[in-house]
MARSEBA-59652 format. One record per residue (C-alpha): y, x, z. Coordinates in steps of 0.02 Angstrom, whole numbers. Layout:
<pts>
(pt (Y; X; Z))
...
</pts>
This chain:
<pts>
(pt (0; 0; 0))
(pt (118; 125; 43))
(pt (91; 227; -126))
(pt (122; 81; -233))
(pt (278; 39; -115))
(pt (334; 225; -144))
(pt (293; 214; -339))
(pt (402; 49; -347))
(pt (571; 85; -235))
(pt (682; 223; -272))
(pt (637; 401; -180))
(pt (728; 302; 2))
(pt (703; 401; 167))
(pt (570; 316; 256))
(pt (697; 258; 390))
(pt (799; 180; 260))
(pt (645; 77; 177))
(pt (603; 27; 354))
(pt (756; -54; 417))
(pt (768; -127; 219))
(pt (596; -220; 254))
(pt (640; -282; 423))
(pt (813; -349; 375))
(pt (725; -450; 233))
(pt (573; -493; 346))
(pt (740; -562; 479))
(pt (800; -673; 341))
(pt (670; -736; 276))
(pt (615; -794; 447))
(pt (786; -851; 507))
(pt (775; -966; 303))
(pt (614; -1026; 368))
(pt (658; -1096; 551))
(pt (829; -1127; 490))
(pt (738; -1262; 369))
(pt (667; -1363; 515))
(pt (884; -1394; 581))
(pt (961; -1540; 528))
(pt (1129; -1506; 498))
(pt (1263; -1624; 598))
(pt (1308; -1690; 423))
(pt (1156; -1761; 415))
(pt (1153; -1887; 551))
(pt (1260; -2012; 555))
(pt (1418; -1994; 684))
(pt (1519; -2109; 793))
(pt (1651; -2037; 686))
(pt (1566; -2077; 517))
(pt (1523; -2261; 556))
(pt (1720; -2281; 574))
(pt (1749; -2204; 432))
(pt (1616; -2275; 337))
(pt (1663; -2446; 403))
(pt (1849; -2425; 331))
(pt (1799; -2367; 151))
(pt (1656; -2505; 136))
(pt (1541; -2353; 88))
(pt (1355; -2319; 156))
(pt (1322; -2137; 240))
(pt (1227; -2103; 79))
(pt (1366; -2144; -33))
(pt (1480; -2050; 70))
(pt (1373; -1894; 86))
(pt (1348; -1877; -110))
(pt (1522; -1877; -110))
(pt (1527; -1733; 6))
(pt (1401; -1649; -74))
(pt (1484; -1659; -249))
(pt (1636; -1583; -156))
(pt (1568; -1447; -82))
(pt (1454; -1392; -221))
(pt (1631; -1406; -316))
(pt (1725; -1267; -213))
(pt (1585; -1166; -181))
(pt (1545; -1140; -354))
(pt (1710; -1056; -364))
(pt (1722; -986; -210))
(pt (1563; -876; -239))
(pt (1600; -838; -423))
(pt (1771; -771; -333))
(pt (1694; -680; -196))
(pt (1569; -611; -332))
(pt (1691; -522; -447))
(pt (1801; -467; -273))
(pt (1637; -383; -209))
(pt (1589; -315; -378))
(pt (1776; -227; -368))
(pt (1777; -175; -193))
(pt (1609; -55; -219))
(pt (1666; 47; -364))
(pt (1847; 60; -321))
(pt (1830; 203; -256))
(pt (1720; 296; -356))
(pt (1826; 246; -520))
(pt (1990; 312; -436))
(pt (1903; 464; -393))
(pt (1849; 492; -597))
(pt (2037; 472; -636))
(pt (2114; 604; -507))
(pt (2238; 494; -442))
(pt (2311; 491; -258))
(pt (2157; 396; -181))
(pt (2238; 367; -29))
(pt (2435; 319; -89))
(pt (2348; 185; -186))
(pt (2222; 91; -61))
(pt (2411; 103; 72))
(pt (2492; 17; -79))
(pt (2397; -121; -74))
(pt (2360; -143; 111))
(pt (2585; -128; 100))
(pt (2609; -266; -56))
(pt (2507; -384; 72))
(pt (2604; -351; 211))
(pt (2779; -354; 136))
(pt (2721; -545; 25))
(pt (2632; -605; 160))
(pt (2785; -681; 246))
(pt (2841; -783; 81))
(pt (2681; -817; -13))
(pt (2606; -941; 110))
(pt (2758; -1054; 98))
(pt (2740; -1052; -93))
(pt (2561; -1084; -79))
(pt (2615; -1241; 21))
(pt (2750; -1293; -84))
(pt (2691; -1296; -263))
(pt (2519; -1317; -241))
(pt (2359; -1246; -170))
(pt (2286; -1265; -357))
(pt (2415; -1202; -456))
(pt (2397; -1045; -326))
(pt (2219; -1027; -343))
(pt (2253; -1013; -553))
(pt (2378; -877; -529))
(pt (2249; -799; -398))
(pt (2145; -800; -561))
(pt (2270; -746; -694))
(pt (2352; -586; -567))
(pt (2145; -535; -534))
(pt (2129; -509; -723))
(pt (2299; -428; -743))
(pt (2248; -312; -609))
(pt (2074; -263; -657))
(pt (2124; -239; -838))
(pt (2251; -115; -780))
(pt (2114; -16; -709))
(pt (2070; 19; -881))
(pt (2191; 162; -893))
(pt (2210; 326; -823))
(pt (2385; 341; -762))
(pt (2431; 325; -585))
(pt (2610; 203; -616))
(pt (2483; 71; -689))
(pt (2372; 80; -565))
(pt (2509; 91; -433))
(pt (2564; -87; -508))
(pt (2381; -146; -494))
(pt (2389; -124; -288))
(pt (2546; -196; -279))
(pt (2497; -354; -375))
(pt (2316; -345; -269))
(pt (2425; -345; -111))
(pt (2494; -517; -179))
(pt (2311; -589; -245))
(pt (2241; -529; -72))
(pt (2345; -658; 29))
(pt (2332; -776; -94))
(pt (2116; -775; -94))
(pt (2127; -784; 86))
(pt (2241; -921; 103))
(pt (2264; -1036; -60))
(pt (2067; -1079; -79))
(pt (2024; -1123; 111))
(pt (2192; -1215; 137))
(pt (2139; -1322; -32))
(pt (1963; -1361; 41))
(pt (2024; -1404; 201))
(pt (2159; -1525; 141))
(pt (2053; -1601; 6))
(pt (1904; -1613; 129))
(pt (2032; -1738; 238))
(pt (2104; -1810; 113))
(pt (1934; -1878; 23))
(pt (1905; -1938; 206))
(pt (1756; -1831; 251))
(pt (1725; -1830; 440))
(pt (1790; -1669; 542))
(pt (1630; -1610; 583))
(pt (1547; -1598; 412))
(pt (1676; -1430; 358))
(pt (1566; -1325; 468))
(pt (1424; -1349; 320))
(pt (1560; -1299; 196))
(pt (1592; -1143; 292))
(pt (1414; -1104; 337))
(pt (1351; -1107; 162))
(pt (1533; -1000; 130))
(pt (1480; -866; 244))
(pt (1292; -869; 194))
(pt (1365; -842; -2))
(pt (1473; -702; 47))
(pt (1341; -612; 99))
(pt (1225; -665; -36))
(pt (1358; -620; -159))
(pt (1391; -451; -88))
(pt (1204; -403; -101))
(pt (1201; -470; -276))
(pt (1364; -387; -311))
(pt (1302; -205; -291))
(pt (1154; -234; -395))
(pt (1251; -300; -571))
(pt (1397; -173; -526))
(pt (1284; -48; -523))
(pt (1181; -88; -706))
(pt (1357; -108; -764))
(pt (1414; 59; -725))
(pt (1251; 130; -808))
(pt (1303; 34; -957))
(pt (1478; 30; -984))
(pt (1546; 184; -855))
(pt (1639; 170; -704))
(pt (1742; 35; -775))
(pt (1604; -65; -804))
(pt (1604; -176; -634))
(pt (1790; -215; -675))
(pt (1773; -296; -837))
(pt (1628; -401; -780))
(pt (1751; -460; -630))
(pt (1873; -502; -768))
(pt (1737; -607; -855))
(pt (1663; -691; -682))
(pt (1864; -714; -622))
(pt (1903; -801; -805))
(pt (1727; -917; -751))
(pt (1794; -984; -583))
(pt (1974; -1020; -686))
(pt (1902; -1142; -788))
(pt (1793; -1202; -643))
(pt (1949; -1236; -529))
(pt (2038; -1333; -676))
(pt (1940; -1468; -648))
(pt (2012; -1452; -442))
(pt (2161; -1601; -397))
(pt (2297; -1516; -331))
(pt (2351; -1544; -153))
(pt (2505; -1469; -50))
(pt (2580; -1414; 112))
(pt (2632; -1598; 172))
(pt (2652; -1701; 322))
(pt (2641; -1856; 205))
(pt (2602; -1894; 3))
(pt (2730; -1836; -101))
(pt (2832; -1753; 55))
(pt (2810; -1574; -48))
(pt (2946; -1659; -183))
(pt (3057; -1668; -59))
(pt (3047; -1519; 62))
(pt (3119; -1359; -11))
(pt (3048; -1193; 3))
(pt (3151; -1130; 122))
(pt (3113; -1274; 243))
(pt (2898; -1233; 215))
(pt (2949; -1055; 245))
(pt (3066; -1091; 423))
(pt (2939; -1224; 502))
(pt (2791; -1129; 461))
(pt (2867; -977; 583))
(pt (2955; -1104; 699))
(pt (2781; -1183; 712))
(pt (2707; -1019; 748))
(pt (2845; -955; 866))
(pt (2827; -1126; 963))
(pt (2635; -1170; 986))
(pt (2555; -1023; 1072))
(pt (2376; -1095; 1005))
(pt (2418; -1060; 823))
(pt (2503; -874; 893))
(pt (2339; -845; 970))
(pt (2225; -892; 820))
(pt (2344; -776; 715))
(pt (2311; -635; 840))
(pt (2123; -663; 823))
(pt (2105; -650; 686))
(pt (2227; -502; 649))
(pt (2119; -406; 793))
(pt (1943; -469; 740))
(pt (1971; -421; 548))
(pt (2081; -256; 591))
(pt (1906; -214; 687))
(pt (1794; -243; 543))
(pt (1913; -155; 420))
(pt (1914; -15; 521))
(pt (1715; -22; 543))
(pt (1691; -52; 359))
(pt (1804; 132; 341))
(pt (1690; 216; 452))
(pt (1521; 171; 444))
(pt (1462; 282; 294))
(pt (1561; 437; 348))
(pt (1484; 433; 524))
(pt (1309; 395; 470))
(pt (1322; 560; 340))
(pt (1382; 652; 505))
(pt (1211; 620; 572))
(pt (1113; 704; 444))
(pt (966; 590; 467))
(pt (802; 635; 380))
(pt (828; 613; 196))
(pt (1004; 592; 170))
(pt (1096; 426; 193))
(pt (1053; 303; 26))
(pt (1219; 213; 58))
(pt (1169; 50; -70))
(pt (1027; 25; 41))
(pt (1095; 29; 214))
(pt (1235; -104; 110))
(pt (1113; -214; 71))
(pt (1035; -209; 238))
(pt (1217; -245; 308))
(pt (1248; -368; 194))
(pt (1072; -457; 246))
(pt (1145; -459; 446))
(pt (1303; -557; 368))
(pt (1189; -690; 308))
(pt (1081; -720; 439))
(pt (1257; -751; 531))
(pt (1321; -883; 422))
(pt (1133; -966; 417))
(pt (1130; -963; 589))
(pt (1305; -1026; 627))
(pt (1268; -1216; 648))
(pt (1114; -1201; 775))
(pt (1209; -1085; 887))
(pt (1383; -1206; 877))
(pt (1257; -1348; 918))
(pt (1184; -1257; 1033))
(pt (1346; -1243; 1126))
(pt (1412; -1409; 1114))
(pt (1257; -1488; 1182))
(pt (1202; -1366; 1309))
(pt (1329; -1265; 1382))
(pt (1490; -1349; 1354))
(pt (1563; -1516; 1251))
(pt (1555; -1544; 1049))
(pt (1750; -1542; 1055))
(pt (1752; -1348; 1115))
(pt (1576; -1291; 1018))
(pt (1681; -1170; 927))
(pt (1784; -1097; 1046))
(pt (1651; -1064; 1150))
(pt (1536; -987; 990))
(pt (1687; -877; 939))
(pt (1706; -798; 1128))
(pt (1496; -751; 1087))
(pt (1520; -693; 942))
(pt (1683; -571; 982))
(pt (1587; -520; 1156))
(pt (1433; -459; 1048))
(pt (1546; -377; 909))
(pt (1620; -275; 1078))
(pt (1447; -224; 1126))
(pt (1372; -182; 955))
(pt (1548; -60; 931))
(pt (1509; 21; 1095))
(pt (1360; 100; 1050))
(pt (1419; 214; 920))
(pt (1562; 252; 1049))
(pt (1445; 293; 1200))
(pt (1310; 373; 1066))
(pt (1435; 497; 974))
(pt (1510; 538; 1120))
(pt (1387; 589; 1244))
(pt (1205; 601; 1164))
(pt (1139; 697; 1012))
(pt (1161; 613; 852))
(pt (965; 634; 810))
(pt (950; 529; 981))
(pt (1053; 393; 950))
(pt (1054; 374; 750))
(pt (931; 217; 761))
(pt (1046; 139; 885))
(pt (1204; 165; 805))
(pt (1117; 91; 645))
(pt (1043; -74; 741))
(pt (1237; -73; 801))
(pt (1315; -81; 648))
(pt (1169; -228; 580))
(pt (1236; -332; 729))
(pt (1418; -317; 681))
(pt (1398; -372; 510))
(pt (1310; -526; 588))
(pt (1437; -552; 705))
(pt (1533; -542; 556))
(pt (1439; -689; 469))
(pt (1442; -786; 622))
(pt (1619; -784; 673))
(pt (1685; -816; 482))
(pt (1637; -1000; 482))
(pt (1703; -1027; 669))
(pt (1857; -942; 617))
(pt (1872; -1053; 493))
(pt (1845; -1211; 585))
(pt (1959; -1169; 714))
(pt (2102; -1104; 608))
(pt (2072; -1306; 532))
(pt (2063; -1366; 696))
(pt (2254; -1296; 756))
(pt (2338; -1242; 598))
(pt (2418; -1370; 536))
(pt (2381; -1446; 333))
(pt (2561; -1466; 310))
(pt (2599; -1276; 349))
(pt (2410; -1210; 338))
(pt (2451; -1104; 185))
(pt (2610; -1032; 259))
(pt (2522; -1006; 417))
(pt (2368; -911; 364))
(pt (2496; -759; 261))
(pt (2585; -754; 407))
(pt (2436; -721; 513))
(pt (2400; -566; 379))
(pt (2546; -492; 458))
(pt (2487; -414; 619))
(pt (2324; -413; 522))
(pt (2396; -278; 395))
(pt (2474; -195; 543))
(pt (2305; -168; 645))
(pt (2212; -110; 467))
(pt (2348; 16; 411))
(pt (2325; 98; 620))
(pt (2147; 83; 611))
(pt (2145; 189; 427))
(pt (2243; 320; 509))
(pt (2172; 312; 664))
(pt (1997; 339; 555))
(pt (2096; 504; 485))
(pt (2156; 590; 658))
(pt (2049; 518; 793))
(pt (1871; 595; 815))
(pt (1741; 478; 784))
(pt (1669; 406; 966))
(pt (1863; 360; 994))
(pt (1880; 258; 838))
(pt (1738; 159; 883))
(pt (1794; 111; 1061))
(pt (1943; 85; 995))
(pt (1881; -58; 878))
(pt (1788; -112; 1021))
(pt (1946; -144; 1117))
(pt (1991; -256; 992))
(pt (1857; -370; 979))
(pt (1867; -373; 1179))
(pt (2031; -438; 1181))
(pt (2014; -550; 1030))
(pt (1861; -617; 1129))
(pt (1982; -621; 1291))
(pt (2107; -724; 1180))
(pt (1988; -837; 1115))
(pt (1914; -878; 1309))
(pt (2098; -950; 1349))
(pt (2060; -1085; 1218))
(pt (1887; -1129; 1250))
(pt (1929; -1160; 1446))
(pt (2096; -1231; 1406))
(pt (2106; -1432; 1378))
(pt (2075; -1516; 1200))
(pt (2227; -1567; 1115))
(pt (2232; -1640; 939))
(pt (2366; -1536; 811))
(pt (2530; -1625; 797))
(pt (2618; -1621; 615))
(pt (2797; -1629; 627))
(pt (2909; -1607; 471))
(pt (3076; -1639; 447))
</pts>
C-alpha cells in the first residue's frame, strides 16, 4: 500500500503525507456526522409560522424560495472567492519573476484600502450594493490584466485599484445578501446556512484554487492564474446581472433622497454613538489583523524548522485549507449547541464567537511557548497541529462574524459600516507585517495571540450583556 501511495503522490516528506491523510480522513468524517444535523432552516420556527402566516405561503414554498436565493449569491460568491484565491497564491511568485519592489507593492495595497475605506462604504450604500458588486468585477479585471506587464508604475496602479476592490468584496456582496435576505422576508435565523455554506466554499475554493493555478502556470507561465481570474471574475459578472439591486436605506426609495454626504456622516455618527457596532468593528479589525499576520508567518517559520524533507508548502495549504472547512461545516451544530445548552438562541453567537477567539489564543500560543523555549525538532508537530486549529477557528468564526455584524450593523448603513471597520483592520495588518520583519519569531506569535485574547475579551461583553434589537434611525 504504501509503494503504490508513494508511486501516486508527489516525492512529500512522510510527515507531510501524514497530516494530508488525516486532515481529509477529519473532513470526511465531520461531512458524514454533519449529514445526520438538521439545519435550523429546516424546522419550522415560531418566527416562520408568522411569517409564513402573513405571506399566505407554506414552509415549503417559502424554503424553495430561500434556497433559490442562496444558491443565487453563492454561485457568485464562490466564483469570486475562486479567482481572489487563484490571485492571492501566485502573487508573489509573479512579482518576484518581474524584479519589482515586492514589498512597496503588497504596502500599496494594504494603504489604497485604508485611505478608500472611509468613503467607499457610503457609496456602496448610496448607489447600490449591485451596481458595486459590477464595478468589484470590472476594477478585478482591470487589475489582473495590468499584471500582464513588467513595469513597476502599472503594477503600482494595480495595488492601488486592489486596495479599492478589497473593501468593496468585503463589504458590497455580504451587505447585498443580508438586505435582500430581509427584504424577500426570510426568517433571521436561516442567514446562518448562507454563511455556513459561505465559509465551507471558501475553503473548498481555496483548495481548488491552488490546484488550477498551479496547471495554469505550467501552461501559460506565471501569468497564467491571472488570466483565468479574469475569465472566472467576467463569469460571476454576468451571474450577478441577474441580482435586484438594493441600498443603504431606512425605508424604500429613502437612498433617492439621502445624499452621500449624509450615508457617509451617520454611518460614523452611528459608529461613534453605539459602542456595540465600535466593538464588532474592533473584532473584527483584531481577529483578521491576527490571521493576516499568521497567514505572513506560517511558511517562513515552518522552513526555520528544517523538518525532515523540506517543507512542501501546497500541501501543508491544502491541509490548512481542509481545517477552514471543517469550521464552516461545523458552525451550525456548535451555535446550536450553545443556544440550547449553555446559554439562550438569542446570544448563540456571541457566546460561539468568545469559543472560537479563546481557541484561536491557545492554538497561537504554542508556536510562541514552542519557538521560544524548546527545540524546534521537539515542538514542530505541535506548532503544525497549532496552525490546523487556527485555520478552523478561522472557518468557524467567519460565519458568526457574519451573523453578528447582521445582527448590530445596521442595513441602512451596513455598507458604510463594514469599510469603516477596515480601518483599524488595515492598521493592525500593516503593524503585524512589520512586526513579522523586526520581531523574532516566538514574539510575533504571542503577539497575535494577544489579539485574539482581547477580541475574545471584547466579544464576552456582548454575550453577557442584555439583548437589544438594532435601531435604524435616518434623517
Amino acid at each position: 500500500m504504501s509503494d503504490l501511495l508513494s508511486n501516486v503522490l508527489p516525492e512529500w516528506p512522510s510527515w507531510a503525507v501524514n497530516m494530508l491523510f488525516t486532515m481529509t480522513g477529519a473532513l470526511s468524517f465531520t461531512l458524514l456526522t454533519n449529514y445526520f444535523y438538521t439545519p435550523d432552516d429546516e424546522t419550522e420556527t415560531l418566527e416562520e409560522k408568522k411569517l409564513l402566516k402573513v405571506a399566505h405561503k407554506t414552509h415549503q414554498a417559502l424554503h424553495s424560495e430561500f434556497d433559490t436565493f442562496r444558491r443565487s449569491y453563492l454561485s457568485v460568491y464562490l466564483v469570486i472567492m475562486l479567482a481572489d484565491w487563484m490571485q492571492g497564491t501566485h502573487m508573489y511568485t509573479l512579482y518576484l519573476s518581474y524584479n519589482v519592489n515586492i514589498s512597496a507593492l503588497f504596502l500599496t495595497g494594504f494603504l489604497s484600502g485604508a485611505i478608500f475605506a472611509p468613503f467607499l462604504g457610503s457609496l456602496v450604500d448610496k448607489f447600490g450594493r449591485k451596481r458595486s458588486c459590477i464595478v468589484y468585477c470590472i476594477l478585478e479585471v482591470v487589475i489582473n490584466w495590468l499584471e500582464h506587464y513588467n513595469s513597476f508604475e502599472l503594477l503600482l496602479l494595480g495595488r492601488v485599484l486592489g486596495g479599492v476592490s478589497t473593501n468593496l468584496l468585503f463589504s458590497a456582496f455580504e451587505s447585498w445578501m443580508a438586505t435582500e435576505h430581509r427584504k424577500r422576508g426570510f426568517p433571521e435565523e436561516w442567514m446562518a446556512r448562507t454563511y455556513s455554506e459561505c465559509s465551507i466554499g471558501n475553503g473548498a475554493t481555496a483548495i481548488l484554487a491552488g490546484v488550477i493555478a498551479q496547471v495554469l502556470e505550467d501552461s501559460f507561465g506565471h501569468i497564467g492564474p491571472f488570466q483565468g481570474a479574469i475569465a472566472l471574475t467576467v463569469l460571476a459578472l454576468v451571474l450577478i446581472l441577474q441580482w435586484e439591486e438594493n441600498y443603504g436605506e431606512a425605508q424604500e426609495g429613502a437612498h433617492e433622497s439621502s445624499s452621500l454626504y449624509t450615508q457617509f456622516t451617520e454611518g460614523w455618527k452611528l459608529v461613534a454613538s453605539d459602542s456595540k457596532v465600535l466593538r464588532i468593528g474592533l473584532i473584527q479589525a483584531l481577529s483578521e489583523g491576527g490571521i493576516y499576520t499568521f497567514v505572513f508567518m506560517w511558511v517562513p517559520t515552518l522552513l526555520s524548522m528544517n523538518p525532515p524533507g523540506g517543507v512542501p508548502t501546497g500541501c501543508v495549504f491544502s491541509a490548512l485549507m481542509m481545517g477552514i472547512t471543517i469550521g464552516g461545516i461545523v458552525f451550525q451544530p456548535i451555535e446550536h449547541f450553545f443556544g440550547t445548552k449553555i446559554t439562550t438562541k438569542a446570544k448563540a453567537s456571541e457566546f460561539s464567537a468568545v469559543f472560537a477567539y479563546i481557541m484561536a489564543s491557545l492554538s497561537m500560543a504554542v508556536p510562541a511557548i514552542c519557538l521560544c523555549c524548546t527545540e524546534a525538532s521537539v515542538c514542530f508537530e505541535k506548532i503544525l497541529a497549532s496552525f490546523i486549529i487556527i485555520e478552523f477557528c478561522v472557518g468557524l468564526s467567519s460565519p458568526i462574524a457574519g451573523m453578528l455584524r447582521s445582527k448590530y450593523v445596521p442595513d441602512a448603513y451596513q455598507g458604510a459600516i463594514m469599510n469603516i471597520f477596515r480601518l483599524p483592520l488595515n492598521a493592525v495588518v500593516v503593524s503585524g507585517t512589520y512586526a513579522t520583519d523586526v520581531l523574532e519569531h516566538y514574539k510575533v506569535y504571542g503577539v497575535v495571540s494577544g489579539l485574539f485574547l482581547v477580541a475574545a475579551a471584547l466579544q464576552a461583553t456582548l454575550a453577557f450583556g442584555q439583548v437589544e434589537k438594532k435601531q435604524v434611525k435616518k434623517d
